[in-house]
N, C-alpha and C positions, 0 to 999 in steps of 0.2 A: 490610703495615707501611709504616711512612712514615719516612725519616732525622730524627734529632735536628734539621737544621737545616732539613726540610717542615715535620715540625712547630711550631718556630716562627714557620714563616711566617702559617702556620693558626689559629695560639692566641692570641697575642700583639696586642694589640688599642689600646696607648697611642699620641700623638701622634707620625708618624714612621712608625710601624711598618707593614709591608705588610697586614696585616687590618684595624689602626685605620684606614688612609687608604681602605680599600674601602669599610667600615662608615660614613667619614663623607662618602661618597658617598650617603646615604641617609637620609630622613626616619625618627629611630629616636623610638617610643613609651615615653616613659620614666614617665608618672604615669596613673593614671586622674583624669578632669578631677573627678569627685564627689570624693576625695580632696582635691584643692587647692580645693575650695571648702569645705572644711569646715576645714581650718588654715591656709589664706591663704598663709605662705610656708614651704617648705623644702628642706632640705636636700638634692642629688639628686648621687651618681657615678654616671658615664656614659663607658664609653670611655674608663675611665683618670683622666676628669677630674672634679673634686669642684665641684661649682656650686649655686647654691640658684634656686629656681623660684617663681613669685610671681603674684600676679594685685593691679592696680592697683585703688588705691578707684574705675576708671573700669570695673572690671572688663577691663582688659585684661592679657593674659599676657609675660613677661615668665622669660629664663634667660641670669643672667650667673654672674663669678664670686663664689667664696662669702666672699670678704676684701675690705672696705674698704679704698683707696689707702691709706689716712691712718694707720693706727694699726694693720692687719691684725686687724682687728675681724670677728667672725664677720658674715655679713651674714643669717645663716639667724635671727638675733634681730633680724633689720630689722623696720622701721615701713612698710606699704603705703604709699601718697602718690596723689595723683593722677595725677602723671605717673611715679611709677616707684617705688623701694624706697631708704628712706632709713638709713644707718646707725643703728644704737639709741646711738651713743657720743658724736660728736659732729655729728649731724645731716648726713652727707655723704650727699646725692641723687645719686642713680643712674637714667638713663632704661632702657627697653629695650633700647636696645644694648650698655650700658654706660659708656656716656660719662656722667661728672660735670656735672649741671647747676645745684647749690647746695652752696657750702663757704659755712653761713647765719653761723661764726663769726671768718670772715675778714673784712676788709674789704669795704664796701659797692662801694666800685668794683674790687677784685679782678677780674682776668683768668683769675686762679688755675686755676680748675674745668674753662677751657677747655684745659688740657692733660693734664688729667686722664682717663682710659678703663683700664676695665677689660673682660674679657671679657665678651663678649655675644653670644648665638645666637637667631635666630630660631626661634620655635614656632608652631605651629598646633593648633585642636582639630581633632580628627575621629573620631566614632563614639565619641565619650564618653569617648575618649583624647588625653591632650597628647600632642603631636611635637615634636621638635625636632630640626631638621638642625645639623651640630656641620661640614659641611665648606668647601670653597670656593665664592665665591661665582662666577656668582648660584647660589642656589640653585633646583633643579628642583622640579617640581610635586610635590603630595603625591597620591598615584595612588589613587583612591575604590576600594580592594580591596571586593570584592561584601560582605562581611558587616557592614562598617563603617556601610554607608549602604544597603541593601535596605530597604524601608518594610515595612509589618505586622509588624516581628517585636519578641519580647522580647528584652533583652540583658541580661549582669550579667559582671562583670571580675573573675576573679579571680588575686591577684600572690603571687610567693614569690621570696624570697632563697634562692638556692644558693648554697654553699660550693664551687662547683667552675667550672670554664671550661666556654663557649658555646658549645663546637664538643662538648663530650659530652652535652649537651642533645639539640643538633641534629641529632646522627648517628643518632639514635633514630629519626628519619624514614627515615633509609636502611637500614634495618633491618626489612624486614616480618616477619622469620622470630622474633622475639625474641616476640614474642604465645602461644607455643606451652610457655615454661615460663614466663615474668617473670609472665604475665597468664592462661597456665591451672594448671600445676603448684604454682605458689607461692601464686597464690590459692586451689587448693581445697584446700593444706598449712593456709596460715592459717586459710580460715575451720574446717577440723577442729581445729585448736589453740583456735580460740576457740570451740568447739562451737556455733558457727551456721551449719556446712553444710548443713542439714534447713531452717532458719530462712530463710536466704537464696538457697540455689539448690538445690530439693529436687525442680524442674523440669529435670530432665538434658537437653534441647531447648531450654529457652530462656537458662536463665544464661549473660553471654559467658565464664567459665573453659572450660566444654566446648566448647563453638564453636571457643575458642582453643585447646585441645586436639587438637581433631578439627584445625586447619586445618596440625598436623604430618603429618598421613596425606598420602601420595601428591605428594610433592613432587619434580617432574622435574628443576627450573632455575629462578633467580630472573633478573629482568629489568631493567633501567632505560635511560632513553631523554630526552633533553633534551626540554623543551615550550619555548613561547616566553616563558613566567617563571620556569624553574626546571627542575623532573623530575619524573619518572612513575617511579615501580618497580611490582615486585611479584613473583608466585609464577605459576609457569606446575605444575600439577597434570597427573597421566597413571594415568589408571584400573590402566593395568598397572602399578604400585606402589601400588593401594590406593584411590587417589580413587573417588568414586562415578561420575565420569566426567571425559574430558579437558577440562578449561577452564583459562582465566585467569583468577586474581584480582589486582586493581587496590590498589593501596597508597594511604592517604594522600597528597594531592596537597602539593606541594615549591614554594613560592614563595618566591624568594630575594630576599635574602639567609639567613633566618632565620626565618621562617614555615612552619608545618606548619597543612592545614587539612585536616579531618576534613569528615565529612558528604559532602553529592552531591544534584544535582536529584533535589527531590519528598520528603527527608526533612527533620524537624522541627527536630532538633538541628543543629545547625550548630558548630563551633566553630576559632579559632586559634589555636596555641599558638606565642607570638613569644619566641623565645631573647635577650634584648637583653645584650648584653655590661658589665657593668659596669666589669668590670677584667679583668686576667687570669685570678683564679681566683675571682670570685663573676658571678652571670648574675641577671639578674632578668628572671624570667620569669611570661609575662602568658597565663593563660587568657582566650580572649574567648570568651562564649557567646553564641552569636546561635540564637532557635527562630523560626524563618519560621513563620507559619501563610500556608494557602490565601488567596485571594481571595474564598472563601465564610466565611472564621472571622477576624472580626475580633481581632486581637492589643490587648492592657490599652495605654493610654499611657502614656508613661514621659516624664517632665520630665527625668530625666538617668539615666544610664545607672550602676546602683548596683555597688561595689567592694564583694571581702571578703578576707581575707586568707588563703592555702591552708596547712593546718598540716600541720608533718613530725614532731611527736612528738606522744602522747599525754597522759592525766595522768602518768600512773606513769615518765614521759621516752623511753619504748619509739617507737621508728619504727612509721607508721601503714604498713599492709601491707595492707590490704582495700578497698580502691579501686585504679584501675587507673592514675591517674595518679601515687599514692603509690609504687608499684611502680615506676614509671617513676624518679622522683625519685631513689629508693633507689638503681639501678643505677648512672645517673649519678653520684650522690657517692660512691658506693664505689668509683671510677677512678680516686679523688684530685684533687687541686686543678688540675691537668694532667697527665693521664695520658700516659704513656711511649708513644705510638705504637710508636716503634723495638723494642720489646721484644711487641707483641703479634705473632699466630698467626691468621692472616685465614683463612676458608675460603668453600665455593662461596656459602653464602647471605650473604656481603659483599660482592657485586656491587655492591648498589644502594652501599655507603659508599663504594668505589673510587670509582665514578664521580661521587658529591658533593663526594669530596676535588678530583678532577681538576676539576670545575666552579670550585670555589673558587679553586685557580689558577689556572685559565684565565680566570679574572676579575677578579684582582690582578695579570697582566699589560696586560690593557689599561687598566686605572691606571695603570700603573707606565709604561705607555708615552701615559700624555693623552689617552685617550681616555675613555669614558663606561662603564661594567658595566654587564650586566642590570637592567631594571626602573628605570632613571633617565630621565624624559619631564622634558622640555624643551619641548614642541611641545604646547601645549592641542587641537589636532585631532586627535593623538594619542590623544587620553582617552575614553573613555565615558563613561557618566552612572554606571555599576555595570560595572570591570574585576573580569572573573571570572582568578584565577588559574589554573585547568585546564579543562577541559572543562566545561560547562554547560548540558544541552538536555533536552527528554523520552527522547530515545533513549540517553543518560545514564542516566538512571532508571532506562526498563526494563532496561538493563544491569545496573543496580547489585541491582533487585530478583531477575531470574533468576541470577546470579554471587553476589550476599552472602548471602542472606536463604535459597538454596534450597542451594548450592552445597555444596561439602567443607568451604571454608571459613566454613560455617554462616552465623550471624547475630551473626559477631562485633562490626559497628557498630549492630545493628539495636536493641540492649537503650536504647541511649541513646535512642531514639523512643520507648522504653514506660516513661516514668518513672512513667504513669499505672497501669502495671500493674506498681508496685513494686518498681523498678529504680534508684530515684533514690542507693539506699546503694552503688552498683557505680562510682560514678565521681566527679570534682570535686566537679560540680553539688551535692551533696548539702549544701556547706556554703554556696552562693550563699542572696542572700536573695529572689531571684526563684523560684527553684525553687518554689515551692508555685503560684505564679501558671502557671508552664511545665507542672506537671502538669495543670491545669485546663485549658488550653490545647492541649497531647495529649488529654485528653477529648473536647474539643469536635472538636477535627480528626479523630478518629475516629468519632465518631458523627456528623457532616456528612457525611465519605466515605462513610458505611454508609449514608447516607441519600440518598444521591447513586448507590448503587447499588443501589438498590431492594432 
């Protein structure tokens, strides 16, 4: 449990506050860029703060704030310009930064405009995502996280609004053990209520509900460990409780502040799910899919990198339950808009959230004392061409393939590699508009590998 006043040190995300000034220590993704080129400007809260987003008739980008000096005119009904975003009222220009540089119905030799500024944050694209850092300046470099910028691969983004705070999003990551009822029990409740257990997992071995199932048997001790961006958890298993034998299994990799990234060297799926904080009690959170293919299977080109919007009810208004990130979703908003720390019941398999919590302040004190948190590069020698957030090699691989795929904990990530072999209904992806190209695409990468091994 955490005190009423840990927790809002944790939750609590507006300007001022110990989370928001961590958070605007960091280049945070708040549009997909296909989105802002298909409505030019709008409307964006971020950290508390309400701004609108914009791309010039020069095509350049562009996040100030969302009221006109002059008349507090919404600016989200602005006019693009060539140099910046002009009010729809009375014609007041706005640059990139926010400084005023035409009041067209003042006088011609006016001064006026030059005292004029309103807020203004720098953005960046990257991987088919707008950034924008909201902190002090200068600001640091935006760090080429590997999924963002890896060549061969397809991507497609997709975004949803919760009704609830960023840190019950996020704790999901520190939680390997939650996959055993959220994502096996409850999914093979649902699909029996919706009589499509025979329909969709009538393969007791390969569906991930059972996988997720099984990976409750023989569980010794859960584990978590800082890496040099974030944390590692997981499940350590012991045959003498049931496993099929003693190993460890590896959890979803933790790049902080707010990043959960699935997948591992040598599988196809890829993907990251980024918690951005909006306010305190709504989060907009961004699936990024990336499918790497080989060096032998060329991946489709993509001009830009396509968005689609993730749904949490269905026609009839009922919460979607049959996917594995729906399930996720559900858990989270049923905590409430910020859940009570103080009042929960922690037990052994909360190791890995203990030690996220303790992460998180231990990284709001070196703010709070001037200095820089995890993952803020200053130093371009620093950087690589592709920063991987955890471990990344062949010996990776074979790890992941003897441990996930063989292991107790079955092949609970592996189904996300077989969307070709009718998988694609078990997770997000289902509603992307790339997903049929991805299927083709695992086709071809499995029949190059098959052929590649004679």
């Amino acid at each position: 449990m955490l005190s009423v006043e840990a927790n809002e040190r944790l939750t609590r995300v507006g300007p001022g506050t110990p989370m928001g000034e961590l958070m605007r220590r960091y280049w945070v993704p708040i549009r997909p860029l296909a989105q802002l080129l298909d409505e030019d400007v709008m409307q964006v809260r971020i950290l508390g703060e309400d701004l609108v987003l914009f791309r010039t008739l020069k095509g350049e980008l562009g996040l100030i704030g969302d009221r006109c000096a002059h008349r507090r005119t919404g600016l989200r009904y602005g006019i693009p310009d060539e140099d910046g975003l002009r009010c729809c009222y009375h014609g007041w220009l706005y640059d990139l930064s926010g400084q005023c540089i035409e009041t067209p119905l003042e006088a011609p030799e006016s001064t006026f405009k030059e005292r004029i500024k309103i807020t203004g944050y720098p953005v960046q694209e990257l991987g088919g995502l707008v950034w924008a850092y909201l902190g002090p300046a200068p600001a640091p470099l935006l760090p080429p996280w590997d999924l963002l910028v890896m060549p061969n691969a397809l991507r497609q983004i997709g975004v949803v609004v919760l009704d609830c705070n960023w840190l019950q999003c996020h704790e999901n990551t520190g939680d390997p053990a939650h996959s055993v009822y959220l994502h096996g029990r409850l999914f093979e409740y649902v699909l029996k209520k919706q009589g499509k257990l025979e329909e969709r997992a009538a393969e007791g071995g390969v569906h991930t509900l059972y996988s997720r199932i099984k990976s409750g048997v023989g569980i010794e001790s859960l584990f978590a460990r800082a890496t040099p961006h974030g944390m590692e958890k997981g499940i350590n298993y012991t045959k003498a409780l049931g496993a099929d034998r003693d190993f460890t299994s590896r959890h979803s990799t933790v790049i902080f502040p707010f990043f959960t990234q699935t997948g591992g060297a040598g599988q196809v799926r890829q993907e990251f799910q980024i918690r951005v904080p909006i306010d305190d009690t709504h989060t907009y959170h961004i699936n990024y899919g990336c499918y790497l293919a080989p060096p032998s299977v060329d991946a489709p080109h993509q001009d830009a990198v396509p968005w689609y919007d993730v749904p949490l009810i269905d026609e009839n208004g009922k919460p979607i339950l049959d996917y594995v990130l729906a399930q996720d979703m559900v858990a989270w908003r049923s905590q409430g808009d910020i859940t009570d720390r103080s009042q929960e019941k922690l037990g052994r398999t909360d190791e890995p959230i203990i030690f996220l919590r303790r992460q998180l302040e231990e990284q709001l004190r070196i703010v709070e004392d001037g200095g820089d948190p995890m993952n803020v590069f200053r130093n371009p020698a620093e950087l690589p061409e592709v920063l991987h957030g955890g471990a990344w090699d062949e010996s990776v691989a074979a790890w992941w393939t003897e441990n996930k795929v063989k292991g107790a904990a079955g092949s609970s990530s592996d189904f996300r590699s077989a969307y070709h072999k009718g998988h694609t209904m078990d997770d997000v992806d289902r509603y992307g508009p790339v997903t049929p190209q991805v299927v083709e695409l695992m086709r071809e990468i499995e029949e190059a590998r098959a052929k590649a091994a004679g």
